[in-house]
PABARO-618780 format. One record per residue: x, y, z of N, C-alpha, C, O in turn; chain; residue number from 1. Coordinates in steps of 0.1 Angstrom, whole numbers, plus 2048, in hexadecimal, padded with zeros to 3 digits. Layout:
BEGIN
X|Y|Z|X|Y|Z|X|Y|Z|X|Y|Z|A|NUM
...
//
This chain:
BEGIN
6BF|226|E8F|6C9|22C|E87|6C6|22A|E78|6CA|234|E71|A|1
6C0|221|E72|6B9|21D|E66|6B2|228|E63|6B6|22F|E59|A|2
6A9|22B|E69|6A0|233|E66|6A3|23F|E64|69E|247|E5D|A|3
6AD|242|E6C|6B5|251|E6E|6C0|255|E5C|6C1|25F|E56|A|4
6C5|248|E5A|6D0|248|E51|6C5|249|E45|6C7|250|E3B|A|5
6B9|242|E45|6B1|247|E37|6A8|254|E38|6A3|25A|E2F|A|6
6A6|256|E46|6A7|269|E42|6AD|270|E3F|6A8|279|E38|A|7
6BB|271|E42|6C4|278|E42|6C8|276|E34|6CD|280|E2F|A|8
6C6|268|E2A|6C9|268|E1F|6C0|273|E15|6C3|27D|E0F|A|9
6B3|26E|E18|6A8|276|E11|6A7|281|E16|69D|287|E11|A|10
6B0|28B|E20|6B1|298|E23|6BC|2A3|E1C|6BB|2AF|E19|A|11
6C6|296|E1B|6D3|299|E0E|6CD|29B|E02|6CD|2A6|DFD|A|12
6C8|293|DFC|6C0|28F|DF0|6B9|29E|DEA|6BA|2A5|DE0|A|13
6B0|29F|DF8|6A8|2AF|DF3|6B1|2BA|DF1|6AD|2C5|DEC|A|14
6C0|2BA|DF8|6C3|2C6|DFC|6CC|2C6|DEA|6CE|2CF|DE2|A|15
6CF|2BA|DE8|6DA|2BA|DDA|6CB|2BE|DCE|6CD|2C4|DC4|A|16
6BF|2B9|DD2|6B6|2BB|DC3|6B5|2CD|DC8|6BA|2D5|DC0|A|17
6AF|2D4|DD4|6B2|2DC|DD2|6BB|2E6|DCF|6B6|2F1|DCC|A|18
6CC|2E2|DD1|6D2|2EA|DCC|6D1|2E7|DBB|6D0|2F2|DB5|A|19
6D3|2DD|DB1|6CF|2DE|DAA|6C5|2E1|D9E|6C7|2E1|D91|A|20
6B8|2E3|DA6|6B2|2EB|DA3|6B7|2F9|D9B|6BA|2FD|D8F|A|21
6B6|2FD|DAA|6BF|30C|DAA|6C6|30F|DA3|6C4|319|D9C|A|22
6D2|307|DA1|6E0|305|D93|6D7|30A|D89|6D7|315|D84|A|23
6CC|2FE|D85|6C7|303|D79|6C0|30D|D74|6C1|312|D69|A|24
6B8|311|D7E|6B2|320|D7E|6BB|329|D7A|6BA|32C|D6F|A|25
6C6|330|D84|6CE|33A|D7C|6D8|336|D77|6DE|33E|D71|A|26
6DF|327|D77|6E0|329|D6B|6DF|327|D5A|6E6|328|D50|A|27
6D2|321|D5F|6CE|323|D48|6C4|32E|D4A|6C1|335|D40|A|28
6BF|330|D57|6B4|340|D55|6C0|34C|D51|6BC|356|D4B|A|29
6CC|34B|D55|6D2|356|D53|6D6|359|D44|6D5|364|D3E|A|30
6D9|34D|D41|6DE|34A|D2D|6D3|350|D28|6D4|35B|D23|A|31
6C8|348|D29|6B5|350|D21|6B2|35D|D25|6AD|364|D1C|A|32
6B4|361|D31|6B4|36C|D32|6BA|374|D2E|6B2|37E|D2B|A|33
6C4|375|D2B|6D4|380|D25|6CE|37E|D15|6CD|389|D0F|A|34
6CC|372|D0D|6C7|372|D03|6BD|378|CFE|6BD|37F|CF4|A|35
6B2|374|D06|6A5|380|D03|6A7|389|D04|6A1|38F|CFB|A|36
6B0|392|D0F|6B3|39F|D11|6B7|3A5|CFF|6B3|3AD|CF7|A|37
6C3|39A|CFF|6CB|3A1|CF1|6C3|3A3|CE0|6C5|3AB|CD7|A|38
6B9|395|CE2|6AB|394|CDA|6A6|3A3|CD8|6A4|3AB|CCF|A|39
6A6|3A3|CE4|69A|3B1|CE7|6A0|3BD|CE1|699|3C3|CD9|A|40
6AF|3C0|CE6|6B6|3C6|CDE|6B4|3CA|CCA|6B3|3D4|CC3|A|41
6B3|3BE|CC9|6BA|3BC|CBB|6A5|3C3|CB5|6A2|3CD|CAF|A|42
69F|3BC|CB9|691|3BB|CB6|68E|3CD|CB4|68A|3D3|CAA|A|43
693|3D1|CC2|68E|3E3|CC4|696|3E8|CB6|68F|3EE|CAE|A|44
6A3|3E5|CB4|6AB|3EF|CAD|6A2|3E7|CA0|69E|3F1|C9A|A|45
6A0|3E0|C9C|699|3E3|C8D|68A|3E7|C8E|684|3EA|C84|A|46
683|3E7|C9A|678|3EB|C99|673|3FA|CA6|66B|3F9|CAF|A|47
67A|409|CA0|67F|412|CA9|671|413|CB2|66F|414|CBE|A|48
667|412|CA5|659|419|CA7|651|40E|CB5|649|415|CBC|A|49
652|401|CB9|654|3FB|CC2|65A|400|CCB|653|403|CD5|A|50
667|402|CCA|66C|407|CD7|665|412|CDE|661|410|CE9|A|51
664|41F|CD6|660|42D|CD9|651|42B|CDE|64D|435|CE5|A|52
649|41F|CDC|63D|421|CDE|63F|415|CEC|636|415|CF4|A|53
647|40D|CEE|647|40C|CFC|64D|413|D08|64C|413|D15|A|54
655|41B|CFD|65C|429|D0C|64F|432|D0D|649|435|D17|A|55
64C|435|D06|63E|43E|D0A|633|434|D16|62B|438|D1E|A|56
636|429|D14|62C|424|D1B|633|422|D28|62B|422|D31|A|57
63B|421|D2A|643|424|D35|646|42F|D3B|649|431|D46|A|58
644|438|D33|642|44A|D38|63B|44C|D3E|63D|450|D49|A|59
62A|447|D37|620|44E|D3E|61E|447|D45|615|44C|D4B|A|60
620|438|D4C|619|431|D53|621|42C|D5F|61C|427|D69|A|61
632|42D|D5F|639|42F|D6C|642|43B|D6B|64B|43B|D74|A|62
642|444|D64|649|44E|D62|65A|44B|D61|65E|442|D5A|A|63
663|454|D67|670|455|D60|67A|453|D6F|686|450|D70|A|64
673|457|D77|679|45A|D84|679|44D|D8C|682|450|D93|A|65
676|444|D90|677|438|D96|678|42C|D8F|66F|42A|D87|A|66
681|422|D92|680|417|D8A|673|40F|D88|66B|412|D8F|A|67
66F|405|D81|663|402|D81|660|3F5|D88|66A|3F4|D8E|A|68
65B|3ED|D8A|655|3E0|D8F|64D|3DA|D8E|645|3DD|D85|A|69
64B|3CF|D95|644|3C3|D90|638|3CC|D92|636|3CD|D86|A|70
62F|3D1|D96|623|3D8|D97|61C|3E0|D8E|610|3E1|D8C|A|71
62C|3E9|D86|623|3EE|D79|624|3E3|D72|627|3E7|D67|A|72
625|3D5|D71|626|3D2|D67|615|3D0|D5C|614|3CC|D50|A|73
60C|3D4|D66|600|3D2|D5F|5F9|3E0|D5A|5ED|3E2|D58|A|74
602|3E8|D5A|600|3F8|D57|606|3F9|D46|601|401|D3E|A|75
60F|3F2|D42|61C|3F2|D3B|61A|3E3|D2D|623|3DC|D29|A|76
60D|3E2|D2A|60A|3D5|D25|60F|3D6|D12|60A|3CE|D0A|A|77
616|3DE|D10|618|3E1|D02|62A|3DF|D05|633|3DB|CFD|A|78
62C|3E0|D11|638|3DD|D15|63B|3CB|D14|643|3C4|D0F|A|79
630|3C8|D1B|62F|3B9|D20|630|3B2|D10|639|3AA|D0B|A|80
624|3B6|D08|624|3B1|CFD|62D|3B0|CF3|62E|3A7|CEB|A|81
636|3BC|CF6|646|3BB|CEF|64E|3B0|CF5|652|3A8|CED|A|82
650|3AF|D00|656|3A1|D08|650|397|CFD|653|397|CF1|A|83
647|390|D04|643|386|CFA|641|386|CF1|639|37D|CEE|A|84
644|392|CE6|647|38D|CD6|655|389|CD3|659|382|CCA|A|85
65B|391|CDE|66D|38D|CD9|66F|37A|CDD|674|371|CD6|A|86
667|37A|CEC|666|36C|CF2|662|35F|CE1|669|355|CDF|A|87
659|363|CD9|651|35E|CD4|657|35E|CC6|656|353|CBF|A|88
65C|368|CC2|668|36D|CB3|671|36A|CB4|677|36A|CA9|A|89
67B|367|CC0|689|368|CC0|687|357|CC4|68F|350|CBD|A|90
681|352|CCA|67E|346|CCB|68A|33E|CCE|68D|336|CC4|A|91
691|33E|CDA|69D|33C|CDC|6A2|32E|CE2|6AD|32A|CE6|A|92
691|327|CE2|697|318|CE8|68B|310|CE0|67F|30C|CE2|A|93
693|30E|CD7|685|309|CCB|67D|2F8|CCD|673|2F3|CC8|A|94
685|2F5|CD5|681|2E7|CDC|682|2E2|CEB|68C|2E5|CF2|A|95
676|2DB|CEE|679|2D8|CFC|682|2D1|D02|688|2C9|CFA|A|96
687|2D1|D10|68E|2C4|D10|689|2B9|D14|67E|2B8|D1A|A|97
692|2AC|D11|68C|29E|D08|687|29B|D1B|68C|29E|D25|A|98
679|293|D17|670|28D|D1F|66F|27D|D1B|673|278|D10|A|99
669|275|D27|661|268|D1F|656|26B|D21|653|277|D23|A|100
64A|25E|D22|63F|25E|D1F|642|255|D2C|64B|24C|D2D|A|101
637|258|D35|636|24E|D43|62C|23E|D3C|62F|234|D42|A|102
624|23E|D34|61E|230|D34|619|233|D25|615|23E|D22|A|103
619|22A|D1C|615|226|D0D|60A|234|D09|5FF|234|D0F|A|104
60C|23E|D00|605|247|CFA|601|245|CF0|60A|242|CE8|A|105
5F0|246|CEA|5EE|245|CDE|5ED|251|CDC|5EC|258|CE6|A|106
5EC|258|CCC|5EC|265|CCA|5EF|269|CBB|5F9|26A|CB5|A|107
5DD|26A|CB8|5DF|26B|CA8|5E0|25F|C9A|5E2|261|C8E|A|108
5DD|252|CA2|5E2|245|C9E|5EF|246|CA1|5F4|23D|C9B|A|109
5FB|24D|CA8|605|243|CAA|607|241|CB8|601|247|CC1|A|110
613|234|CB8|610|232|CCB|620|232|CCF|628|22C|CC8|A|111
621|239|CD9|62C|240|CDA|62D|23B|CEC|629|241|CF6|A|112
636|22B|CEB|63C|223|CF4|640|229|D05|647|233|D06|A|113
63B|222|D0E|642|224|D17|654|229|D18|65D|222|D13|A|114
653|236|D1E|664|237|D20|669|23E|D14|674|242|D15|A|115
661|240|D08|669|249|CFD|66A|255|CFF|662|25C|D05|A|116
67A|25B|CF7|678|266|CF7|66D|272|CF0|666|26D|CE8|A|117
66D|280|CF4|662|287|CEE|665|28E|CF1|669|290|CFC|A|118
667|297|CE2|670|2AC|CE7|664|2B1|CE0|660|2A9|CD7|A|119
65F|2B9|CE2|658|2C4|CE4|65B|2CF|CD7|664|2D7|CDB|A|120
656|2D1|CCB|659|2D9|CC3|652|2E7|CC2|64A|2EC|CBA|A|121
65C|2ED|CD0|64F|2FB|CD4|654|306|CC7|64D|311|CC8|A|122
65C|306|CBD|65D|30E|CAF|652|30D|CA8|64D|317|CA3|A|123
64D|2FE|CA5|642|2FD|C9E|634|303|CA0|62A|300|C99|A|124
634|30A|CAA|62D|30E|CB3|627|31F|CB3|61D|325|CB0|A|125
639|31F|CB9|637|330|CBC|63C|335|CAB|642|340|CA9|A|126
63A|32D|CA1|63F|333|C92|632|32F|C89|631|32F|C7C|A|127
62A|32C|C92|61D|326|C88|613|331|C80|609|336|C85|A|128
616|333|C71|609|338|C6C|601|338|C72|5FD|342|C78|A|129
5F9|32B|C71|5E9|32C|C76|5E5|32F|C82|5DA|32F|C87|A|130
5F0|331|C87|5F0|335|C91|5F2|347|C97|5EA|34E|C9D|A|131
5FE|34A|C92|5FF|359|C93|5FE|362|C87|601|36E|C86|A|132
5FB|35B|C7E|5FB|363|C6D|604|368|C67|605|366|C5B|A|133
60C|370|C6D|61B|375|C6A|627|371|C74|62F|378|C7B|A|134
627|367|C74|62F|365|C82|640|368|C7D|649|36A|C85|A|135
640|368|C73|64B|372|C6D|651|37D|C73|65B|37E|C79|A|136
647|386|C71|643|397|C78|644|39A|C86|63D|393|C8C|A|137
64C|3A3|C8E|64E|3A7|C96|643|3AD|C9C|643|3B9|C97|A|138
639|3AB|CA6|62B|3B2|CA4|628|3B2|CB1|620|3A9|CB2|A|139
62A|3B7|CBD|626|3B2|CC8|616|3B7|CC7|612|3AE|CCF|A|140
609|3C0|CC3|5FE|3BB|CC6|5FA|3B4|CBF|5F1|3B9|CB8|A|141
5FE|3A5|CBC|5FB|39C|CBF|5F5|398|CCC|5ED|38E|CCE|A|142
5F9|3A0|CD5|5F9|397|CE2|5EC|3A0|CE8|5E4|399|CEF|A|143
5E8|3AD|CE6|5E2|3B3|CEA|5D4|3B3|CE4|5D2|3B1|CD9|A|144
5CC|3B5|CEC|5BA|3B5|CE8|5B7|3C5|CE5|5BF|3CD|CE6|A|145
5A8|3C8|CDF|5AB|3CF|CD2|5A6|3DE|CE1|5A0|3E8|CDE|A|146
5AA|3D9|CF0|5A9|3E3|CF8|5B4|3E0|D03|5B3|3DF|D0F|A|147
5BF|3DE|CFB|5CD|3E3|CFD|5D2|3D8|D05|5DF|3D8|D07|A|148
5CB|3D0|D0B|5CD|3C6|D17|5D7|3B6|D0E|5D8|3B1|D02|A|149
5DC|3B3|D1A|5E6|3A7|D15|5DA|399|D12|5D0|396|D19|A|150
5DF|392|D06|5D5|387|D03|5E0|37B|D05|5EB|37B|CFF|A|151
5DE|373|D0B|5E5|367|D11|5DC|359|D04|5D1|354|D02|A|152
5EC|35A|CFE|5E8|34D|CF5|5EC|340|CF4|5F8|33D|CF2|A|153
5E2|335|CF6|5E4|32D|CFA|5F2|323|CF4|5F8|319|CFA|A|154
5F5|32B|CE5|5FF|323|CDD|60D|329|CE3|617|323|CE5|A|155
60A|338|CE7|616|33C|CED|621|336|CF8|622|33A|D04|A|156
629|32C|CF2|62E|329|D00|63D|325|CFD|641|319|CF9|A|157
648|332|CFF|654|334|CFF|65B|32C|D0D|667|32E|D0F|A|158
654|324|D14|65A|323|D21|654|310|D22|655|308|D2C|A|159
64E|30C|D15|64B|2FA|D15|63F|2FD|D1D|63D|309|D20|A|160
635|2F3|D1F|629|2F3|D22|628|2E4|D2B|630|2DA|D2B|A|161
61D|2E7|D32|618|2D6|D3B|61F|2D6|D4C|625|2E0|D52|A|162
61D|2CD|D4F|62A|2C6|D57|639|2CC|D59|63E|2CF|D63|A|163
63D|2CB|D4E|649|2D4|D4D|64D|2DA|D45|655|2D9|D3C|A|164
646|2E1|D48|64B|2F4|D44|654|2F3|D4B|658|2EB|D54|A|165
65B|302|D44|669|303|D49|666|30B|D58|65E|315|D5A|A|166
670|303|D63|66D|30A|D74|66E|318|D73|667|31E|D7B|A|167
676|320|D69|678|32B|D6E|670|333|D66|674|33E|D67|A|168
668|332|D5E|662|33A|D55|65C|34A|D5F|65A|355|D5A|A|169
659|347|D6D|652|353|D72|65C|35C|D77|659|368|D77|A|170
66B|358|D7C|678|35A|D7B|67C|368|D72|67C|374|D74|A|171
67F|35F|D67|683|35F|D5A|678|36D|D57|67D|377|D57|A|172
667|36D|D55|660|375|D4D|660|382|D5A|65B|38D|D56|A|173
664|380|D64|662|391|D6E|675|394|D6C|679|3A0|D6E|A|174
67A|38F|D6B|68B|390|D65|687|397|D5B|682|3A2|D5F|A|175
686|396|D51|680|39E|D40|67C|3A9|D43|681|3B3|D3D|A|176
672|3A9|D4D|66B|3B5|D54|66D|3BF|D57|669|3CB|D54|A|177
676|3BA|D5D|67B|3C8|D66|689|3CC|D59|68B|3D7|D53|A|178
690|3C3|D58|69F|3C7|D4E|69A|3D0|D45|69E|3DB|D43|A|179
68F|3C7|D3E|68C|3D0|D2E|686|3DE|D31|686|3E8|D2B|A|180
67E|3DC|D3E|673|3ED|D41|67C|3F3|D45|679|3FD|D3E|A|181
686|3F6|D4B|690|3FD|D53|69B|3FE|D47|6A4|406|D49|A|182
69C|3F9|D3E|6A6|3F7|D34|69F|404|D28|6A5|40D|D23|A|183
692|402|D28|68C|40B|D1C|688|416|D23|687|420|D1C|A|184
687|418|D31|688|424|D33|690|430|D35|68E|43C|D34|A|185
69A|425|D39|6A7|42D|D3B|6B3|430|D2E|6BD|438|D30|A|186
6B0|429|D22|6B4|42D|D18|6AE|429|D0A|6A6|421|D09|A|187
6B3|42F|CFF|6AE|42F|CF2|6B8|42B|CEA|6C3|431|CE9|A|188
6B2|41E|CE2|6BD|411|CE0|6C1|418|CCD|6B9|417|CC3|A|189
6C8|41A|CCE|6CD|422|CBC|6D8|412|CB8|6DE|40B|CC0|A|190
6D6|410|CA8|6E0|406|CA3|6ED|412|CA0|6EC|41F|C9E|A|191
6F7|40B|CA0|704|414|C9D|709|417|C91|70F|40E|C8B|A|192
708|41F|C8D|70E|425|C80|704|421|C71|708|422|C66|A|193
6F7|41E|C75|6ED|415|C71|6F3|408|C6B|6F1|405|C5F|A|194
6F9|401|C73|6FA|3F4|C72|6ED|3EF|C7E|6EC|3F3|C8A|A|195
6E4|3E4|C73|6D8|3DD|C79|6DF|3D3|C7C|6E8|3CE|C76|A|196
6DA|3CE|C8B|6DF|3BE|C8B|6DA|3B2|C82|6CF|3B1|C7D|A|197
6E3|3A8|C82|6D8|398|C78|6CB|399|C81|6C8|39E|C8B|A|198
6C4|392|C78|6B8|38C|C82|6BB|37C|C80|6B2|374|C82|A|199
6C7|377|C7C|6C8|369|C79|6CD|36B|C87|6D0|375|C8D|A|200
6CD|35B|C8C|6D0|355|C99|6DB|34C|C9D|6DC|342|C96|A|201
6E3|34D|CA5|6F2|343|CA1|6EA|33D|CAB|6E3|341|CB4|A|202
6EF|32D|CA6|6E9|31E|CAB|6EE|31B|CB7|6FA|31C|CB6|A|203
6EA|319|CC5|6F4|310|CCE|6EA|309|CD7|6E1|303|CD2|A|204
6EC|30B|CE3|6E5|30B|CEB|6D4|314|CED|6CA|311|CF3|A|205
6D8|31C|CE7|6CB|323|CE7|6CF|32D|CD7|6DA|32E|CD1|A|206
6C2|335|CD3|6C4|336|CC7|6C6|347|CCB|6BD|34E|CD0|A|207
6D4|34D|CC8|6DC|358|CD0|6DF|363|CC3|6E6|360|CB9|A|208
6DC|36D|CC6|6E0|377|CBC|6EA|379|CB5|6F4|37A|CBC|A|209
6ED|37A|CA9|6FA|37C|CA9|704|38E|CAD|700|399|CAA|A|210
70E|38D|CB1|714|398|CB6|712|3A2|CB0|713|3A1|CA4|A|211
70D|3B0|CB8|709|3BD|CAE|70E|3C7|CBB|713|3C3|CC5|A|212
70A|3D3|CB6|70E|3DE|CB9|706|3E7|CBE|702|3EB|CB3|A|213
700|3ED|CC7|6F7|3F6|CCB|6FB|3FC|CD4|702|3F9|CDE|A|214
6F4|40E|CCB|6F6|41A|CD9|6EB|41C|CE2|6DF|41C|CDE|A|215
6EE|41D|CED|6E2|41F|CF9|6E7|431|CFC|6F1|437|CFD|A|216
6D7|435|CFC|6DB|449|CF9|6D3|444|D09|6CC|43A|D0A|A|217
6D7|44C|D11|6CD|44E|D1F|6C3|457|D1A|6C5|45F|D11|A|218
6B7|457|D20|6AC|459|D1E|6AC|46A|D26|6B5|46B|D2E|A|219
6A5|475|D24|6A5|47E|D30|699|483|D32|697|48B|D3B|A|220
//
């Protein structure tokens, strides 16, 4: 019976980490998600000439008549690269969350104790001059090689890096995918009355647009 009651413990155990898992997946993937979406938003309407040149790329490469999928997504890389510039510019979770250190770290001359905390300053990062040159600038080929293909950089990392990265990042980046390609195909995002939105960011939980206004024309 011993043996039974500490299975049955450690069978409970998995079934509560799994549902909480889960909890967390949709729901802080849903918050980042809906954010980036509205990022994306805000990003296209001040930069039209971005937009129009990823609906073209979505024209000729899944056309207008079926929705698109995870399969074009390697047809559509001017598309991709717009994702991760908004992922990278709108930068919506500027720090990791807090970790320790499993056993005594040196690093750099300092030594950084068993059990301390350590957050992760992924802003300093994805906003680094020396790293992106204008990281200012809204620019997705950045991301692209000078024969159109996506360039994966190693500094790039909207989703924390190591061990724990965030679980849902693969989630979360075919979510983007499909919303934003099916989003730019099916319409053309106009600001209203030419009111541009801020590009400043209201503070919370994640770093969230502030409220604006946009018309979506359907596409024909």
């Amino acid at each position: 019976m011993q043996g039974f009651s500490s299975r049955l413990s450690l069978e409970n155990n998995g079934v509560e980490n799994l549902v909480s898992v889960i909890v967390d997946l949709f729901g802080a993937g849903t918050v980042t998600t809906a954010t980036i979406i509205l990022w994306t938003l805000v990003y296209l309407l001040h930069n039209p000439d971005v937009q129009e040149k990823c609906f073209q790329e979505i024209k000729e490469n899944i056309g207008q008549s079926r929705l698109p999928s995870m399969k074009d997504k390697i047809n559509v890389p001017y598309v991709e690269a717009t994702i991760m510039e908004v992922l990278r510019r709108a930068d919506i979770v500027p720090t990791s969350l807090p970790h320790t250190v499993p056993h005594d770290v040196q690093f750099r001359g300092y030594t950084f104790p068993k059990g301390v905390p350590v957050i992760v300053m992924l802003d300093s990062v994805l906003q680094d001059p020396d790293v992106w040159g204008d990281p200012d600038n809204f620019r997705p080929d950045r991301f692209l090689d000078d024969t159109g293909k996506i360039v994966k950089k190693e500094e790039f990392i909207p989703f924390s890096l190591g061990r724990r990265v965030c679980l849902g990042e693969s989630m979360a980046r075919m979510e983007l995918f499909l919303f934003l390609t099916t989003m730019i195909q099916r319409f053309k995002f106009v600001p209203v009355d030419g009111q541009m939105p801020s590009l400043d960011a209201i503070i919370g939980l994640t770093y969230s647009p502030k409220p604006f206004l946009v018309k979506a024309i359907p596409r024909m």
